[in-house]
C-alpha positions in Angstrom: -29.4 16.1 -15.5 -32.3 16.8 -12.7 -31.7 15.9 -9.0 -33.0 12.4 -7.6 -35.8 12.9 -4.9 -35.2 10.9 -1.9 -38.1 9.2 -1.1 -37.1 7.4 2.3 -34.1 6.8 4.6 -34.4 3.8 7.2 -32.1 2.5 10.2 -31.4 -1.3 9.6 -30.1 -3.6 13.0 -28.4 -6.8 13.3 -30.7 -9.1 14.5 -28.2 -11.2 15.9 -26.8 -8.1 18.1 -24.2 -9.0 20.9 -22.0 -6.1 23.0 -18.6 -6.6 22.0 -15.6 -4.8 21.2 -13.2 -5.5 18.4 -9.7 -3.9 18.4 -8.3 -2.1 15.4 -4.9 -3.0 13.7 -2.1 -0.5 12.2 -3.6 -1.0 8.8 -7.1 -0.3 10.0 -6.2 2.6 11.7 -4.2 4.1 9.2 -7.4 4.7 6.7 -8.8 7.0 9.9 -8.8 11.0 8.1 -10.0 9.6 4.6 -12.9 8.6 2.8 -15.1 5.6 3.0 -15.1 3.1 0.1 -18.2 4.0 -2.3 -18.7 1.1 -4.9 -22.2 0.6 -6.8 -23.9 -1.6 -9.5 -26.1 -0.8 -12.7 -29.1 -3.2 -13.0 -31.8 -3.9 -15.5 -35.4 -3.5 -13.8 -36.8 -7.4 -13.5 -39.1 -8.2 -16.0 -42.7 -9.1 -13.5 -42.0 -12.8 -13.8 -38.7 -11.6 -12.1 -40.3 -9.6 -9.8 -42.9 -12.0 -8.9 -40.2 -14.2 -7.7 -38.8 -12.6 -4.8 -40.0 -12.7 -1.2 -41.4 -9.1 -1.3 -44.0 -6.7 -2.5 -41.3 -4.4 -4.0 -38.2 -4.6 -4.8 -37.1 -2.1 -2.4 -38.7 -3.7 0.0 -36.8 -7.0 -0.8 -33.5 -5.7 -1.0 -33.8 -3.9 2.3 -35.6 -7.3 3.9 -32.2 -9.2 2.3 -29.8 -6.0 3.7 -31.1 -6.6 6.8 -30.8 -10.3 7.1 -27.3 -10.4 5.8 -26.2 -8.1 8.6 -26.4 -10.9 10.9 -23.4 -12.4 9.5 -21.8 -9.6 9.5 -23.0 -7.4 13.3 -19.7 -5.3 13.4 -21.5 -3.4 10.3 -24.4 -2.2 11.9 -21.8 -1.1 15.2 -20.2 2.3 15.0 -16.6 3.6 16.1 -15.6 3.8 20.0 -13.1 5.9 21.3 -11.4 6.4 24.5 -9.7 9.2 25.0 -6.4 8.2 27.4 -4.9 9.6 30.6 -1.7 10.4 28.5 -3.6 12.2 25.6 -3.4 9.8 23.7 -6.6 8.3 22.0 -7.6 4.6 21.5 -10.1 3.8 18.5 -12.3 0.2 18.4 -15.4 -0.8 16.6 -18.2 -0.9 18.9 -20.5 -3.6 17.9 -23.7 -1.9 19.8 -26.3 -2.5 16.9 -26.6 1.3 16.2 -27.7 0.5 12.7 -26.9 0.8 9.0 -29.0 3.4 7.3 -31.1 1.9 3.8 -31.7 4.7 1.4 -34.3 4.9 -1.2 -34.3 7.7 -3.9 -35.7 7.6 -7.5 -34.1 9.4 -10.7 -37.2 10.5 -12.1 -35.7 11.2 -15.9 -32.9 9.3 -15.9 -31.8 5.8 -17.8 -29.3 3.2 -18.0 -27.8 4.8 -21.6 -27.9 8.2 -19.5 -25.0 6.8 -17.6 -23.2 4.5 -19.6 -23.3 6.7 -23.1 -21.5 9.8 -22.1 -17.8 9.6 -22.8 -17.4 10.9 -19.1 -19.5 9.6 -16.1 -22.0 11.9 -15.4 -21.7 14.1 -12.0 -25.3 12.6 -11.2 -24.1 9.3 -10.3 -21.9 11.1 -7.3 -25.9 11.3 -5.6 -26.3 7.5 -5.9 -24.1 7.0 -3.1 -24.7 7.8 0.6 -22.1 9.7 3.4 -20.7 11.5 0.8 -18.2 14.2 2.6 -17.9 12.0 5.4 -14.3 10.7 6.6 -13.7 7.6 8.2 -13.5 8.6 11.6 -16.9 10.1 11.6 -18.0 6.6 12.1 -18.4 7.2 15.8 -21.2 9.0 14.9 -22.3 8.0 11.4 -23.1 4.2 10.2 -20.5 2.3 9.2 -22.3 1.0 6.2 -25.3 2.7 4.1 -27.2 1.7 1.1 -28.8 4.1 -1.4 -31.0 2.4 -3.7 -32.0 4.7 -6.9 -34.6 3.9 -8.9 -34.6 4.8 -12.4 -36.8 4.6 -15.6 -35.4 1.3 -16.5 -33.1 -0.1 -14.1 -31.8 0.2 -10.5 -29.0 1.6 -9.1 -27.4 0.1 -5.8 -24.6 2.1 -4.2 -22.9 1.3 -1.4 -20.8 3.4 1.0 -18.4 1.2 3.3 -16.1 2.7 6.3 -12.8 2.0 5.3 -11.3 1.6 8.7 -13.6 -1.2 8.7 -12.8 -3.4 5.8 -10.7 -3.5 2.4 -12.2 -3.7 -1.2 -11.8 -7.3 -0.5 -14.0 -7.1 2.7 -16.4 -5.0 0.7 -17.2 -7.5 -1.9 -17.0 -9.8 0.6 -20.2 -8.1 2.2 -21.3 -7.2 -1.1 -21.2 -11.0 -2.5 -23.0 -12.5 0.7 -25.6 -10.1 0.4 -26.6 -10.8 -3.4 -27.1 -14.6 -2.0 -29.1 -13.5 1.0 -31.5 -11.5 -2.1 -31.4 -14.3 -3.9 -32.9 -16.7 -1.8 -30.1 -18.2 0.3 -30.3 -19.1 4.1 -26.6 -19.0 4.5 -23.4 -17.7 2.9 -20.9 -19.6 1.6 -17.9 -17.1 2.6 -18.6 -16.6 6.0 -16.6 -13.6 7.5 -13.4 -14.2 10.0 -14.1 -11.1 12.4 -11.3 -10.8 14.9 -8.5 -8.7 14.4 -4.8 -10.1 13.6 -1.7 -8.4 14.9 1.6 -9.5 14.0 4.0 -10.8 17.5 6.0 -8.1 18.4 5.5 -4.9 20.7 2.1 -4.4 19.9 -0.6 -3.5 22.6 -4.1 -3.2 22.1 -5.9 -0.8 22.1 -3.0 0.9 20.1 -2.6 4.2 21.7 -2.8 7.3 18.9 -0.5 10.3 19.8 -3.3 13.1 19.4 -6.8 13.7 20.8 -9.4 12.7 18.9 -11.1 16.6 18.9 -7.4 16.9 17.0 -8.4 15.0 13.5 -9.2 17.1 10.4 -12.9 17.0 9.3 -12.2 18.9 5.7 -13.3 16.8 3.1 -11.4 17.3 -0.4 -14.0 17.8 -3.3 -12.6 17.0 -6.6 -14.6 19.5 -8.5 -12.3 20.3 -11.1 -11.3 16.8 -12.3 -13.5 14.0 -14.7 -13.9 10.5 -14.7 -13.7 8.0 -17.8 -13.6 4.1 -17.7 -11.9 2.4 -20.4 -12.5 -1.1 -21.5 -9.4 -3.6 -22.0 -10.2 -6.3 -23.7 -8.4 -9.7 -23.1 -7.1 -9.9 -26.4 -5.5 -6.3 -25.8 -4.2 -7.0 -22.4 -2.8 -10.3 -23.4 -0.7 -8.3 -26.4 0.7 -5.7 -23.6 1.8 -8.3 -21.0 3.6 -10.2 -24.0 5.3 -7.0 -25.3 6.2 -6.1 -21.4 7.7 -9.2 -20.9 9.3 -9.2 -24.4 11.0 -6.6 -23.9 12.7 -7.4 -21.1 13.4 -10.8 -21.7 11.2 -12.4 -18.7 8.0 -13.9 -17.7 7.4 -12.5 -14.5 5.5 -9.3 -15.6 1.5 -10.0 -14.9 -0.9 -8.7 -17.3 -2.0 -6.3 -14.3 1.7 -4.8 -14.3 1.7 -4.5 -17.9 -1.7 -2.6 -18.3 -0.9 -0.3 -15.3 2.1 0.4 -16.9 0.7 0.8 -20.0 -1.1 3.8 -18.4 1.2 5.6 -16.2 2.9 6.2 -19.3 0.5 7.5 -21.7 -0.7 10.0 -18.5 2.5 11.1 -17.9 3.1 11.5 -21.7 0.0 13.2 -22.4 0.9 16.1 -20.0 4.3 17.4 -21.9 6.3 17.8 -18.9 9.2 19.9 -20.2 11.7 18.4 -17.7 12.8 15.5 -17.9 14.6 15.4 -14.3 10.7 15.8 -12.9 10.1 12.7 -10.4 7.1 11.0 -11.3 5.5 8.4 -8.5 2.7 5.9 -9.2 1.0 4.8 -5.6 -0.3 1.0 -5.9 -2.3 -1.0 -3.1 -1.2 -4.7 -2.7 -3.0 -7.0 -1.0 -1.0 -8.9 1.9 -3.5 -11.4 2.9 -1.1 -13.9 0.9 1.9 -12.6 1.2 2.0 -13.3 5.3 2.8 -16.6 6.5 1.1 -18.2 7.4 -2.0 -16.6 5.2 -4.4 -14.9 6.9 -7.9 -17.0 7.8 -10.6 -17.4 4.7 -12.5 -14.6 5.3 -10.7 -12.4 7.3 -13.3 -9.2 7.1 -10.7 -6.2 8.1 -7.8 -3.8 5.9 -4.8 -6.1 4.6 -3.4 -4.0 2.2 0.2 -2.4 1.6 0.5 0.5 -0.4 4.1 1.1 -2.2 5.2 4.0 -4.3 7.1 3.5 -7.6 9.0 6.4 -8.4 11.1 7.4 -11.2 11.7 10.7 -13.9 10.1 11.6 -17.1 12.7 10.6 -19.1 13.2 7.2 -17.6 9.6 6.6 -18.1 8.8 7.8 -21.3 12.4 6.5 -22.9 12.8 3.3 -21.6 9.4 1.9 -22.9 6.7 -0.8 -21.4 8.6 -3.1 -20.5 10.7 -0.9 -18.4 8.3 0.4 -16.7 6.0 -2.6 -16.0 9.5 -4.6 -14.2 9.6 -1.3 -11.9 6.0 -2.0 -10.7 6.6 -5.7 -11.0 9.8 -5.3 -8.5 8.2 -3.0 -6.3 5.2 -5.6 -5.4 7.6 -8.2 -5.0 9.8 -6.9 -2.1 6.1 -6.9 -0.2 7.4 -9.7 1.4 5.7 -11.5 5.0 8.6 -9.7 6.7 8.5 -6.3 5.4 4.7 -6.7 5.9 5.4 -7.3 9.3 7.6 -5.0 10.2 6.1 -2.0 8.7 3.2 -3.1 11.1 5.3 -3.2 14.4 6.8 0.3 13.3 3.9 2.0 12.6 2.4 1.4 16.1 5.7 3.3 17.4 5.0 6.2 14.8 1.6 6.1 13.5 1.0 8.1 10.4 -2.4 8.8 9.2 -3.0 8.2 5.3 -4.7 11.5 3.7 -5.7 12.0 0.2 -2.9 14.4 -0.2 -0.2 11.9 0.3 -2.1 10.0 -2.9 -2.5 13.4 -4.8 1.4 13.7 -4.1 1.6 10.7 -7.2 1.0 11.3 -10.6 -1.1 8.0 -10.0 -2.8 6.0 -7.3 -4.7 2.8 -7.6 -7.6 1.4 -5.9 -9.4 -1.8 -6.0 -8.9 -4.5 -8.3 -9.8 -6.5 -11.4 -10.1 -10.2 -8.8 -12.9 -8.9 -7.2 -16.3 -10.7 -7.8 -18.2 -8.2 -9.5 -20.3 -9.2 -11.8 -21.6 -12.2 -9.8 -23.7 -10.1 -7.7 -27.4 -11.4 -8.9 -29.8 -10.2 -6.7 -32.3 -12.4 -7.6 -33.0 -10.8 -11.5 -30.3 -10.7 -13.0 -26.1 -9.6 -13.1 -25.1 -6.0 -12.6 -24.3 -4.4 -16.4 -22.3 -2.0 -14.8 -20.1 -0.9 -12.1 -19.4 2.5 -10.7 -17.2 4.3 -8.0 -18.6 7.4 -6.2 -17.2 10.8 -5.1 -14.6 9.1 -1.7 -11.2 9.9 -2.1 -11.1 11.0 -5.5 -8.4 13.6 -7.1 -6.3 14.3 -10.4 -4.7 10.5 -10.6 -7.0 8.3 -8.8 -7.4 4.9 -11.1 -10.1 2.5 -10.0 -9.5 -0.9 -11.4 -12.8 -3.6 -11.6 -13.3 -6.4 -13.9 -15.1 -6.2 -17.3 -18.4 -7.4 -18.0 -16.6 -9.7 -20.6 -14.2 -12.5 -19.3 -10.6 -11.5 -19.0 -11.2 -8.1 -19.9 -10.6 -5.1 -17.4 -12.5 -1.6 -16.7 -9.9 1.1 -15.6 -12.0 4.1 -14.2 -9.8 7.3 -14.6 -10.1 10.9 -12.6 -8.1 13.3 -14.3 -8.4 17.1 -15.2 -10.1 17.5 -18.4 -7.0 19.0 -20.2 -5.3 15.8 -19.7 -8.2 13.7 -21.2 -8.4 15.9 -24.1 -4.2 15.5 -24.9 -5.1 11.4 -24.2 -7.8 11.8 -27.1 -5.3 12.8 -29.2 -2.8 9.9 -28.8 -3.6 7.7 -30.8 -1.6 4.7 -30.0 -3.4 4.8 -26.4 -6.8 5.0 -27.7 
């Protein structure tokens, strides 16, 4: 496929800008030496009665207009990263809300199509160029915007990605953004989630700024290229999902398995299956993200715009995976979300402050699986103004051999499950046929 030609790239302010500071928590932190979350949506070009209805010439025009305007709700987006390097040499990180700007991208795809990215069995390399900041980490945001769109024009439809700081905000806090924005577009005054900004930290012995035990000159800039692996989204219906979380929970005699756990499951298996690991003794780990902005108590505040997420590692063998069946392995994931309790939330919080440990995406290549995102995320309800998305897409951050991105289907019920694997491992799931 040809390259897209970027046609402008515009710096986007906060009009309701206001010097402030806000202070970064253990699970913001944490995210500091990996990538950005890069999330985007397939649309359908409006028909001209469509287009006639928006507030601008173009719709390029309109959707930057509507970018713009929903930055105001949220100011810390168009801030960047402070730092402040400390007497002890320690550092101290904050998000400087000082209206540097987003950046608004506009590129077109000259010869490309909707079918051009949705028929291929594996998702073109192209739509990697639909996103902006690839290659940059996290930190970088002291420097780089802490949001950017890329809108990508093609013959017959747009593409809209979006690249997010993750120190900023969780996949919850993106489609938070995300959401608010599609009712900006579509004609909207106000939003009807409006974001809680200021930090929580649990009581305890934490002091803000939290005081990092390195210089910041001392974080590692590499950025991991996955140019070896593929991608492929499968489509689970709700018929099909329904079936797996009744066997799961059939075969071990309970009702407490989700349809989530058993689909997951359903997965970790067949991937681990199709590579024809010899030894049975061979740990295999599957790295999942839980949300904790329910599990604390008391919950935190509607619309808490920051990371609240827990990430757990379910480990076992080969033979204890592949042996034991679904059900097995769905009430290992099913336990291991469980003991995320308010308490162990909380104290994982207070201990990190006293060892912090930067996340890379080695420690998540270190799992035959790691999960992102999830299938609760309001998706499909982003109309602009023309129309739903027919498609959702993940870009290049933080990808590797085992990185699952979960989002809902187009369909009720039914769940997409993006996959990046190495192409020997796709070809050995082609051949099984009770996973396909």
């Amino acid at each position: 496929m040809e390259e897209i030609r970027l046609i402008s790239t515009s710096v986007v302010q906060s009009s309701s800008h206001h010097c402030e500071r806000i202070e970064l928590t253990p699970w913001d932190l944490q995210g500091l030496l990996v990538g950005p979350i890069q999330k985007g949506l397939l649309f359908l070009k409006p028909t001209p009665s469509q287009q006639q209805q928006l507030l601008a010439n173009t719709i390029v025009d309109h959707l930057k207009i509507s970018f713009s305007r929903t930055l105001d709700f949220f100011p810390l987006l168009s801030g960047r990263l402070g730092i402040i390097k400390n007497n002890d040499n320690t550092s101290s990180f904050f998000v400087d809300c000082n209206n540097a700007g987003a950046h608004f991208i506009h590129t077109v795809a000259d010869n490309i199509t909707i079918n051009d990215i949705l028929d291929p069995m594996y998702v073109p390399h192209i739509v990697n160029s639909f996103f902006p900041l690839n290659g940059v980490l996290n930190h970088e945001g002291v420097s780089k915007p802490l949001i950017a769109v890329q809108v990508t024009e093609l013959i017959d439809g747009f593409f809209i990605g979006c690249t997010m700081n993750h120190v900023i905000g969780d996949g919850t806090s993106f489609w938070q953004f995300f959401n608010s924005w599609s009712e900006i577009s579509r004609g909207s005054d106000n939003i009807s989630r409006p974001p809680f900004l200021n930090r929580w930290f649990p009581s305890g012995d934490i002091n803000c700024p939290i005081r990092m035990p390195f210089c910041s000159d001392e974080l590692d800039n590499e950025f991991i290229v996955p140019t070896t692996v593929e991608q492929r989204v499968f489509h689970f219906t709700k018929e099909k999902i329904a079936k797996l979380k009744a066997k799961a929970n059939a075969e071990m005699s309970t009702t407490t398995i989700s349809s989530l756990q058993a689909l997951l499951a359903h997965l970790w298996r067949f991937v681990v299956r199709c590579q024809i690991i010899n030894d049975t003794n061979q740990e295999v780990g599957y790295k999942i993200v839980i949300g904790a902005r329910q599990r604390l108590k008391p919950s935190l505040p509607e619309g808490y715009f920051g990371n609240a997420i827990h990430v757990e590692i379910v480990n076992t063998t080969v033979g204890e995976l592949l042996e034991n069946g679904l059900g097995w392995a769905a009430l290992q994931i099913n336990k291991a979300v469980a003991l995320q309790t308010n308490e162990v939330v909380r104290n994982f919080l207070n201990c990190w402050v006293k060892n912090p440990k930067l996340v890379t995406i080695r420690d998540s290549a270190s799992a035959t699986l790691y999960t992102s995102s999830s299938p609760r995320f309001n998706v499909y309800g982003n109309d602009l103004g023309w129309g739903k998305p027919v498609a959702v897409r993940s870009g290049l951050s933080n990808k590797g051999d085992g990185k699952v991105t979960l989002f809902p289907g187009v369909d009720e019920g039914s769940i997409d499950i993006e996959v990046c694997l190495l192409p020997e491992k796709f070809l050995a799931m082609e051949d099984d046929k009770e996973f396909m």
